[in-house]
N, C-alpha and C positions, 0 to 999 in steps of 0.2 A: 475540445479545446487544444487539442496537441497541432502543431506543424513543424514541417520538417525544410531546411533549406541545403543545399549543397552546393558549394560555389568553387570556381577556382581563387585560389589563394594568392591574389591579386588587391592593391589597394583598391583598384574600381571599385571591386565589389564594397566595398564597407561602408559607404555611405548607405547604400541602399539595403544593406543587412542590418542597420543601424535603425535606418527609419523604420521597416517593417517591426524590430524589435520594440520599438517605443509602441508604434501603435498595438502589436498584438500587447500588449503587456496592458494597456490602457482597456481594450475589450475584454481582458481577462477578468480585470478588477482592478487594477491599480490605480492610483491617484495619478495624477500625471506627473508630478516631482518625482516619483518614486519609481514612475515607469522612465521619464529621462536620467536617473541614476542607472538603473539596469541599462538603458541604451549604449550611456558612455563606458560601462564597463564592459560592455560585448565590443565597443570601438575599441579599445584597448588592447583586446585579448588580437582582435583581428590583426590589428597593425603589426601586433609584435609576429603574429602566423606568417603576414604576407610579406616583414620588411627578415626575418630569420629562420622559418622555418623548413624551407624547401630550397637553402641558397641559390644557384643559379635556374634552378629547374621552378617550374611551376605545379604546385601540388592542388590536392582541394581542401576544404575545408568543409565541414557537416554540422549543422546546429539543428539541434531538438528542441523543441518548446512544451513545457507539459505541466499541466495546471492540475494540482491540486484542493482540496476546500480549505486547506490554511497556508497556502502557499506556491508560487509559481519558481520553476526549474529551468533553467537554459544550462543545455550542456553542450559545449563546443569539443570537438574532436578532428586529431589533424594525425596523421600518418611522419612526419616528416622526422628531423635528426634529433636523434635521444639528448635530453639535456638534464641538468638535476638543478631544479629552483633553487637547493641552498648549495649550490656551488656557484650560478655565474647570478649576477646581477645586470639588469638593464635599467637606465633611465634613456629618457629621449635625448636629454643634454648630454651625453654621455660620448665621447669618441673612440674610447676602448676598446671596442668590438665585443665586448660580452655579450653575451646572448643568457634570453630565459626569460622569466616571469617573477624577478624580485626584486627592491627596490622601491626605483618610482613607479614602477607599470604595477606593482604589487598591489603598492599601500592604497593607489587608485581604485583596482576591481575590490580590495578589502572595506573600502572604506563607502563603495558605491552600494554591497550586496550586505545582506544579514549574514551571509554564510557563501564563504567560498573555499572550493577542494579542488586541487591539484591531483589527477589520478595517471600515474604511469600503466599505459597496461602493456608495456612486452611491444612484441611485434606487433598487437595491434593498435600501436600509438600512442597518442597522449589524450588526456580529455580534460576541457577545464568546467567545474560545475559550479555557476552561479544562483546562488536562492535568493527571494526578496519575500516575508511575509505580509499576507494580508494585514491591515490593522480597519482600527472600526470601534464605535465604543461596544463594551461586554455589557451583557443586558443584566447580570449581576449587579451592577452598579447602578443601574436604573431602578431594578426592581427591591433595591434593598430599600432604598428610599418609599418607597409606596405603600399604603395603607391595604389588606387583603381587603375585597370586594366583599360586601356581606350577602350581597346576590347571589354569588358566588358560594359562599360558605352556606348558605341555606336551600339551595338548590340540588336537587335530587329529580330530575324531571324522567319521565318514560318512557320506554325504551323508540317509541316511533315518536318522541320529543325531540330526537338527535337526527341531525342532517351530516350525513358525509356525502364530501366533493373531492376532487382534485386537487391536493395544495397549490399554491400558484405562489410565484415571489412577493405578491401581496401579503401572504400569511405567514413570512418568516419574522416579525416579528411577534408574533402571535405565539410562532413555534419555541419559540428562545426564551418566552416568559413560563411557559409551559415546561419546558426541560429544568430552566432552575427552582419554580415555584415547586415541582416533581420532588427533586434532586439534591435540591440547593448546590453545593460543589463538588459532588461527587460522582456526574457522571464521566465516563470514561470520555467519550468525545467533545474534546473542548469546542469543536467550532463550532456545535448545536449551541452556546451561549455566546455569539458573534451574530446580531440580524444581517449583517452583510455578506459575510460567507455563507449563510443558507440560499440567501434571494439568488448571489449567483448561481450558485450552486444547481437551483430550481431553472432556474432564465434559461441557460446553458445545458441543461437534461443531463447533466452529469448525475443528479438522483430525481427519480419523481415517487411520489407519496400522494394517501389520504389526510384529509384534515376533517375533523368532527368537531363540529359546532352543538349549541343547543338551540333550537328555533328563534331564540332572543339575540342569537348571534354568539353568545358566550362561547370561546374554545376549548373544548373538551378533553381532547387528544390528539395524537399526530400519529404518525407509522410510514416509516420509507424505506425505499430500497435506493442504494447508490451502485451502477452502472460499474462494473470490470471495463476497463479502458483497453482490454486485448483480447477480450472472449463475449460472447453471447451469454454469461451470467449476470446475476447481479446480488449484492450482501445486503441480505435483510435483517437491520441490527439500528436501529434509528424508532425507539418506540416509547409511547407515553403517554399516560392517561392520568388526566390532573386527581388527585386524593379526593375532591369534591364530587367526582363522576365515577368511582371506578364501582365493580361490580354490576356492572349494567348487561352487561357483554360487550362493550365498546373493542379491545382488542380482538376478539375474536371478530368481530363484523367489518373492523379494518384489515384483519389477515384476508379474510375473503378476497375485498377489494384489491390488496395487493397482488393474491394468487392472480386475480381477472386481468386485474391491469398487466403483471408481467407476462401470460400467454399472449394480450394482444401486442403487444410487442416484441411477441416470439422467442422470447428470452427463452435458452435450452434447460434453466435451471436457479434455484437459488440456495445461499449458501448464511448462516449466521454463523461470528464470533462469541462461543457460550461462554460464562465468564469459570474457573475453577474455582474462584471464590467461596461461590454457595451451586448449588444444582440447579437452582430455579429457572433460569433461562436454557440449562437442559431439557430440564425435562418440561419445558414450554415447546420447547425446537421438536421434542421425538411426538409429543400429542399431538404435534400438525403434520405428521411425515416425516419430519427431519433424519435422517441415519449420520453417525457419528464417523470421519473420517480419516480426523488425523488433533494431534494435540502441540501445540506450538507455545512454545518455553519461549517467558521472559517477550513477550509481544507488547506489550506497553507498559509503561512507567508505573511504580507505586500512586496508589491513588487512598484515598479515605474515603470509607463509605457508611452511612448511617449504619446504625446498631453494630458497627465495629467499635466505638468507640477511641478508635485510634488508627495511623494509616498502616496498609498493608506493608508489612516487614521486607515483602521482595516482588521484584516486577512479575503484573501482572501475565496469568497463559492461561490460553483459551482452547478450547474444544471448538473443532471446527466440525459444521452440520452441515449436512447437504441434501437436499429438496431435487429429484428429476423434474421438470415439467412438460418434457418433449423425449421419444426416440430420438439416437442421434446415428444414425446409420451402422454400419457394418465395422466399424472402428477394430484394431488387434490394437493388444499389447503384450508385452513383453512383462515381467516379475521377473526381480533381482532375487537370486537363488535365499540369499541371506534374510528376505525380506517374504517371501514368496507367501508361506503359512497366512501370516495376520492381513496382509493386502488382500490375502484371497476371499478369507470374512468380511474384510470389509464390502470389497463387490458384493458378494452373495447376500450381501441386505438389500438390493436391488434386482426389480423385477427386470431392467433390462441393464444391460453393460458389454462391456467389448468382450471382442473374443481373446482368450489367455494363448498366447502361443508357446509351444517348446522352445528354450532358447538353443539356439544349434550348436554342436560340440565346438565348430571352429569360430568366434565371432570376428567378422570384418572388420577394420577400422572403418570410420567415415572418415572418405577421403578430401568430403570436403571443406570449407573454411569455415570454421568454430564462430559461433556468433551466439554473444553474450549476451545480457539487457541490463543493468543494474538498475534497481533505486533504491537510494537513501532513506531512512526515515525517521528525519533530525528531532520529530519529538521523541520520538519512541526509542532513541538510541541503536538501531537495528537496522540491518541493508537485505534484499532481496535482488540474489543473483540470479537471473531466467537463464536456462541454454535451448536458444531456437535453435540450433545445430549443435551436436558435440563437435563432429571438426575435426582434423589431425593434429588440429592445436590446442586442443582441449587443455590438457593439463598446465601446458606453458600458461595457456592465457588466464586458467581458473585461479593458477598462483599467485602471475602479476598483481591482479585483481584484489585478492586478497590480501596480497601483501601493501598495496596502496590505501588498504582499508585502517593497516595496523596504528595508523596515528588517529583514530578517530574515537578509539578505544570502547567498542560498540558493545554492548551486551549481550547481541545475538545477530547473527549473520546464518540467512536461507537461504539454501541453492535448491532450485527447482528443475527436475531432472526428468525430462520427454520419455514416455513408457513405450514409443510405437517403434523403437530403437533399440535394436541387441546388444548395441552399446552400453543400456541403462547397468548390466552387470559387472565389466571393468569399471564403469566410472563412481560406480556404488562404492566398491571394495577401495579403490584409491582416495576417495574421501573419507572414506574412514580412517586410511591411517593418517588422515590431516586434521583427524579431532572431530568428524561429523555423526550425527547420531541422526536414526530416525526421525521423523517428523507425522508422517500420516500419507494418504493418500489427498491430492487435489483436483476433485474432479473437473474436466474442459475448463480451466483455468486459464488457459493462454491460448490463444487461438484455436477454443474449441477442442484441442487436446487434452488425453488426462497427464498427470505429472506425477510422479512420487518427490515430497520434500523430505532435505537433509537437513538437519542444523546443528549451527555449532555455537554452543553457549560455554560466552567466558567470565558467567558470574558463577553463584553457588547458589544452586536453588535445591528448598525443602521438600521433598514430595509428598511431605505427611500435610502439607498446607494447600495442595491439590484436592480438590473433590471433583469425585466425577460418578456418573449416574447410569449410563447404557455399559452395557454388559462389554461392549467394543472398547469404549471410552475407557474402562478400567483395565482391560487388557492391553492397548497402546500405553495407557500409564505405566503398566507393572512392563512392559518391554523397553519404553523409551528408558525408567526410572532404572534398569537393569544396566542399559550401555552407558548411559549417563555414569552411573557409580564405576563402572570397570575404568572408564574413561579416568575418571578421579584417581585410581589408583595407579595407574602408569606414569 
């Protein structure tokens, strides 16, 4: 569901960046009110690109489209003369010649978008990011109303009484009654109790999954994997088997199906978010294979979960697992000196992985042009900086970036850092003295490369309220938990 447009920065262009915009917006999932709101605010951003951004000259302009399961992105991005929104104001009525994006042109994309950000990034321009959330009714609300089936609650049928298929967007409401009947309000992914963000979701192959019935038709369970949008993985973390059905062996007989289903669509690997809650979804991930790679602070919001009794005191972090399912060729990497030890166990729980190189006394700069990736991730309060290239502008541009980020006031900010690059050892040590700590290893995470993540957490998190269960897992703990506290005291 992503598209990409590049235009010169030209009124021509807007109408027809305008129309496409409505339409994709409407294939995405939007309503159509909702997709001609996002239209008229991508008209708005354009006009003011094409009537003051490149004065006499003619620049371009570059829109991203990228779809989410609870929400669609349009990021525009333009090269042209630095401005600062709360210094000039523009309205269209206006004579002045101010230039910018505050005002009238403002209160319009504000009042068009759920969520919109202004990002200076340096020499590599400006970018403007518009969000519009999905809505839909929550099957929460449906299902409180309803009577439990006593079919249901008496039922215990055998183990070749169960039929799994294919989930299809037929079965998302099926699956949304099943997560909160499971769950009630406690599971981490809100859009599994949205039936309309699953069906697209489904429609669209941004995730495909099992569904277990009982020959009556009764839905038993669900299990999916959702698709990496830049690499040949995919996260298997989407599972649930109703209280009425369970110890059947129903999740084990849908892991299968999942392992089958992802080989035939050649997926190189798959990866689950463990929760450090409790162990359990640990040590569910390591009995199927799973090896522990890296532990990621502050990843999603407080949540309440049954037999807590109350909701968890700080945002939730998870243990990231990861599953080979294919060779992936002849791959090097490079280990940051600092980092080198614990990365090196982590590979070494894998029967195959890249080759480790010496990093050489003198390291090159990359001379070429630094190319970031950002996303936001407005529920979770957290952003994820990719570097497809470090650059010669590495530093300038990870700054700007950052520092565009600082009004957003995020709990946690990843940068993920290319291992096949001798680079990865200056750019290690210089984020460190920007506050970043450890993360983990991410295995072909972004186009099929591996990554090492850094992160920089600017809440206060407990480590004694971490639980972790594989021998790795604890030692990423007691390392990350180490820079973490040095961090504090500077």
């Amino acid at each position: 569901m992503k598209a990409y447009l590049n235009l010169k920065a030209e009124s021509g262009m807007i109408g027809s960046a305008t129309d496409f915009t409505y339409k994709w917006c409407v294939n995405a999932g939007l309503e159509p009110e909702e997709a001609a709101r996002m239209a008229l605010a991508v008209d708005e951003i354009l006009t003011d690109i094409a009537l003051y951004a490149y004065g006499e000259e003619v620049g371009d302009a570059e829109i991203r489209y990228r779809y989410s399961l609870s929400e669609i992105e349009i990021v525009i991005r333009e090269t042209g003369e630095p401005f600062d929104p709360d210094k000039h104001a523009y309205s269209p009525g206006e004579q002045n010649g101010t230039r910018g994006l505050k005002g009238a042109g403002r209160e319009i994309v504000e009042k068009m978008t759920d969520h919109f950000l202004f990002l200076n990034r340096g020499r590599d321009g400006k970018e403007f990011r518009l969000v519009k959330r999905f809505t839909g009714y929550d099957i929460r609300n449906l299902t409180r109303q309803e009577e439990p089936s006593e079919s249901v609650e008496d039922e215990f049928p055998a183990e070749d009484s169960y039929l799994l298929t294919p989930a299809t967007s037929e079965d998302a409401e099926d699956i949304a009654k099943l997560i909160y009947q499971s769950y009630d309000y406690s599971y981490s992914k809100e859009d599994l109790y949205f039936p309309k963000r699953i069906e697209l979701a489904i429609r669209n192959e941004y995730k495909f999954g099992t569904i277990v019935r009982t020959t009556g038709g009764v839905p038993a369970g669900f299990f999916a994997v959702t698709m990496n949008t830049d690499s040949h993985i995919g996260e298997i973390g989407e599972a649930v088997v109703s209280p009425h059905h369970r110890k059947q062996g129903l999740m084990k007989r849908m892991l299968g199906e999942l392992l089958e289903m992802s080989r035939q669509r050649q997926l190189l690997g798959l990866y689950g978010m463990a929760l450090t809650v409790h162990t359990i979804s640990q040590k569910v991930n390591e009995k199927y294979g799973f090896r522990s790679t890296a532990l990621l602070l502050a990843k999603s919001p407080p949540a309440t979960y049954r037999g807590l009794g109350e909701q968890y005191p700080q945002p939730l972090s998870m243990i990231l697992d990861f599953l080979p399912l294919a060779e992936t060729g002849h791959a090097t990497v490079f280990l940051p000196t600092r980092y080198e030890s614990v990365i090196r166990k982590v590979y070494d729980q894998f029967v195959h992985h890249p080759d480790i190189k010496t990093l050489p006394d003198q390291i090159p700069r990359d001379e070429t042009e630094t190319k970031l990736d950002l996303t936001i991730y407005y529920e979770s309060n957290s952003a994820l900086i990719v570097v497809q290239n470090f650059g010669r502008s590495f530093e300038s541009s990870c700054l700007s970036m950052s520092r565009s980020l600082v009004e957003l006031k995020l709990s946690s900010i990843y940068i993920d850092l290319p291992l096949d690059h001798a680079w990865i050892e200056p750019a290690v040590e210089w984020l460190r003295d920007y506050g970043f700590i450890l993360a983990g290893l991410m295995p072909l995470f972004h186009k099929d490369r591996d990554y090492v993540r850094m992160q920089k957490i600017n809440i206060e998190i407990d480590f004694n309220l971490l639980e972790t269960h594989t021998v790795i897992a604890t030692e990423l703990k007691e390392r990350i938990a180490e820079e973490y506290h040095a961090l504090q005291e500077t």
